[in-house]
C-alpha positions as CSV (number, residue, x, y, z in Angstrom):
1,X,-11.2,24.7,-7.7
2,X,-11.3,20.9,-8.4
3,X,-14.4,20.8,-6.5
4,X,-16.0,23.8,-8.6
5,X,-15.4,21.8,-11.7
6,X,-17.3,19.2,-9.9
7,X,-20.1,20.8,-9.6
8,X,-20.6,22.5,-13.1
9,X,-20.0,18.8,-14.5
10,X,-23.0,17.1,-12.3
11,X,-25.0,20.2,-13.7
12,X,-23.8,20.7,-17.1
13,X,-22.2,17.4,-18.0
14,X,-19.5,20.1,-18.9
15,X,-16.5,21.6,-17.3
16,X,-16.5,25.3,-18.7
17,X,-12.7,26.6,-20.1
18,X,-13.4,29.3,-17.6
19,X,-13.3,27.4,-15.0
20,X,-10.2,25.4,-16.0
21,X,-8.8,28.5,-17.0
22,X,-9.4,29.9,-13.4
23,X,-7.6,27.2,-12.2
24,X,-4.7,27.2,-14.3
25,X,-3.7,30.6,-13.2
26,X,-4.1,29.8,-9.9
27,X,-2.0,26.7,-10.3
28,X,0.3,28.7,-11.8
29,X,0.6,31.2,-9.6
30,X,0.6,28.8,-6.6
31,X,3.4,26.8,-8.3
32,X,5.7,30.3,-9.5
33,X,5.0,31.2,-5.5
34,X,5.7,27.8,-3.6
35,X,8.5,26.1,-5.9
36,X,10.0,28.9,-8.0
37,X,10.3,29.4,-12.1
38,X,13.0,26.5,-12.7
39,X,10.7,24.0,-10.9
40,X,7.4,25.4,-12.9
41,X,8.8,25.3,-15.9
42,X,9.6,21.3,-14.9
43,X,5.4,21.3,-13.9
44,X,4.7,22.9,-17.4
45,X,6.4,19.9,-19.2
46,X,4.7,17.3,-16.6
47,X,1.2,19.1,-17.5
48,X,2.2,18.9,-21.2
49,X,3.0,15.1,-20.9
50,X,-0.2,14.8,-19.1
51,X,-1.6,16.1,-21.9
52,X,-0.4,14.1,-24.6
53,X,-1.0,11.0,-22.4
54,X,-4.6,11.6,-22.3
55,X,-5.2,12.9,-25.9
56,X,-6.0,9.2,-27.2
57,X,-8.3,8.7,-24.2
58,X,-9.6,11.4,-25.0
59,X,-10.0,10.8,-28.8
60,X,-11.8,7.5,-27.8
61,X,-14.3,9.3,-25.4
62,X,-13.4,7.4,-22.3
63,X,-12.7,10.9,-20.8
64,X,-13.9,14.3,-21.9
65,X,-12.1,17.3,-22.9
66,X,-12.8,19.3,-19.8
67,X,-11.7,16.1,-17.9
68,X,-8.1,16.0,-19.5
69,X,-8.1,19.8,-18.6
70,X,-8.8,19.7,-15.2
71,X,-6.0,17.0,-14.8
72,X,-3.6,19.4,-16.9
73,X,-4.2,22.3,-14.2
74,X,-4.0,19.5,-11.2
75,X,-0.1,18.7,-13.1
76,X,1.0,22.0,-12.6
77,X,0.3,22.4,-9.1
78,X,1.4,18.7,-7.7
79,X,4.3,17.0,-7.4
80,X,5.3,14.6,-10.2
81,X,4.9,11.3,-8.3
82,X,1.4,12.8,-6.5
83,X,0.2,14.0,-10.4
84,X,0.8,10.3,-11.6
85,X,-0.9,8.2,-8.7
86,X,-3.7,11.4,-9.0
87,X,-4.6,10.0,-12.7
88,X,-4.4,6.5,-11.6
89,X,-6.3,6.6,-8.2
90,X,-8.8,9.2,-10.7
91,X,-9.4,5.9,-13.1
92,X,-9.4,3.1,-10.5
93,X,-12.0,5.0,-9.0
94,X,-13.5,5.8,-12.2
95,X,-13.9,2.2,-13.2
96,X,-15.3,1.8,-9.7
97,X,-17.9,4.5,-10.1
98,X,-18.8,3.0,-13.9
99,X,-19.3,-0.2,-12.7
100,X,-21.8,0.6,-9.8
101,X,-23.6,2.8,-12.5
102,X,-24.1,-0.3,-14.6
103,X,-25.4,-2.1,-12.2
104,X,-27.6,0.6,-10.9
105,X,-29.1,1.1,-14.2
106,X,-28.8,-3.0,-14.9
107,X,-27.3,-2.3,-18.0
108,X,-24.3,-4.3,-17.8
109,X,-24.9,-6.5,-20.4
110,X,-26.1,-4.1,-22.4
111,X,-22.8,-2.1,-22.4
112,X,-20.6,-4.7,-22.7
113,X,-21.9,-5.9,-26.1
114,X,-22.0,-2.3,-27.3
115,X,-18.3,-2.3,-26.4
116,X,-17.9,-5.7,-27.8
117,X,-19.5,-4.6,-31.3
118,X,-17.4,-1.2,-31.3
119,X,-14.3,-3.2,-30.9
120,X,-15.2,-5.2,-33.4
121,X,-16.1,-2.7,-36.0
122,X,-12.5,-1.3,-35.4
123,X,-10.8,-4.5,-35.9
124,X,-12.7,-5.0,-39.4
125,X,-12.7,-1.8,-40.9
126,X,-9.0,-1.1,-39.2
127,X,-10.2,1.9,-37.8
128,X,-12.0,3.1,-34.5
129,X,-14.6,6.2,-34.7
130,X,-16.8,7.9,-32.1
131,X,-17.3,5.2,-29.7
132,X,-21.3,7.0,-29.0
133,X,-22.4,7.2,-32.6
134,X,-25.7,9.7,-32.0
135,X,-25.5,11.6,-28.7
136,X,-23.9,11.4,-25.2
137,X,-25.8,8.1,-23.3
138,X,-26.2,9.3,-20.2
139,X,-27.0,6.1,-19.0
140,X,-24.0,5.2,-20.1
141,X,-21.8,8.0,-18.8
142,X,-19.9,9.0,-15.1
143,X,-19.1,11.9,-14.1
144,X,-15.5,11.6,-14.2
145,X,-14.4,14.7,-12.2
146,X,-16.0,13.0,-9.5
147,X,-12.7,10.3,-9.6
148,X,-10.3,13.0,-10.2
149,X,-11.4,15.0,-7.2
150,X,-11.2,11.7,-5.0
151,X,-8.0,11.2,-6.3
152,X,-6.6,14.6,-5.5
153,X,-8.3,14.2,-2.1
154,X,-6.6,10.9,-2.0
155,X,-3.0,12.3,-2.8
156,X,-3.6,15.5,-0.7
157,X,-4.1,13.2,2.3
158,X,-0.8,11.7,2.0
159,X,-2.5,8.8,-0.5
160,X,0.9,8.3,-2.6
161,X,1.9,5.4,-0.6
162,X,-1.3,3.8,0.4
163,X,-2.1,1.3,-2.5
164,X,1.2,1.0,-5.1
């Protein structure tokens, strides 16, 4: 499923509801099935903490809304300690993946003063808006599934104990 949203995001730049919506029932399901009601309702709260976690990211449009929801569905299905080093293995790998972008498209500079006057801006007016004021820049963009399906892959293979 995780791979599905993958592709819809290279295409789209989008993950559709539909498909996270697939995937929570099948999480769901796979979760009621393997581990039982009293430990899904325990996944539930995980997903929901997830959730809340990544709403500021979110709000500051380091990750999208289709992003946070594919990691929400991932919750339900893993275990605790496998959803946690999931999300960080998804933004090391993230940063990774941003990085190499940048200096693919030699705009590394470039970025980092756009970043450098959009922190400023919040620190004077004591407020942060949309961090891309017009439209999405694509140049300036990843697509982050990509790290949240290496980071599943990563956990899947037994990756919990590799790095941390």
């Amino acid at each position: 499923m995780v791979l599905v949203a993958v592709l819809f995001d290279l295409k789209t730049y989008k993950i559709p509801n539909a498909i996270n919506l697939l995937g929570f029932v099948i999480s769901l399901t796979g979760c009621i099935y393997e581990k039982g009601y009293i430990a899904t309702i325990w996944h539930m709260l995980i997903a929901i903490a997830v959730g809340v976690v990544l709403m500021p990211i979110f709000y500051f449009q380091v990750i999208g809304a289709g992003d946070v929801k594919l990691l929400i569905v991932l919750a339900i299905y893993l275990e605790p300690k496998q959803v946690l080093y999931c999300i960080l293995y998804a933004f090391c790998i993230g940063a990774i993946l941003g990085v190499l972008k940048m200096i693919y498209k030699k705009s590394f500079l470039k970025r980092f003063i756009y970043l450098g006057n959009y922190i400023k801006t919040c620190l004077s007016e004591g407020k942060c808006g949309e961090y891309f004021k017009d439209k999405l820049d694509y140049d300036a963009t990843i697509h982050f599934s990509i790290a949240i399906f290496m980071g599943y892959v990563f956990v899947k293979l037994g990756g919990v104990d590799w790095v941390f």
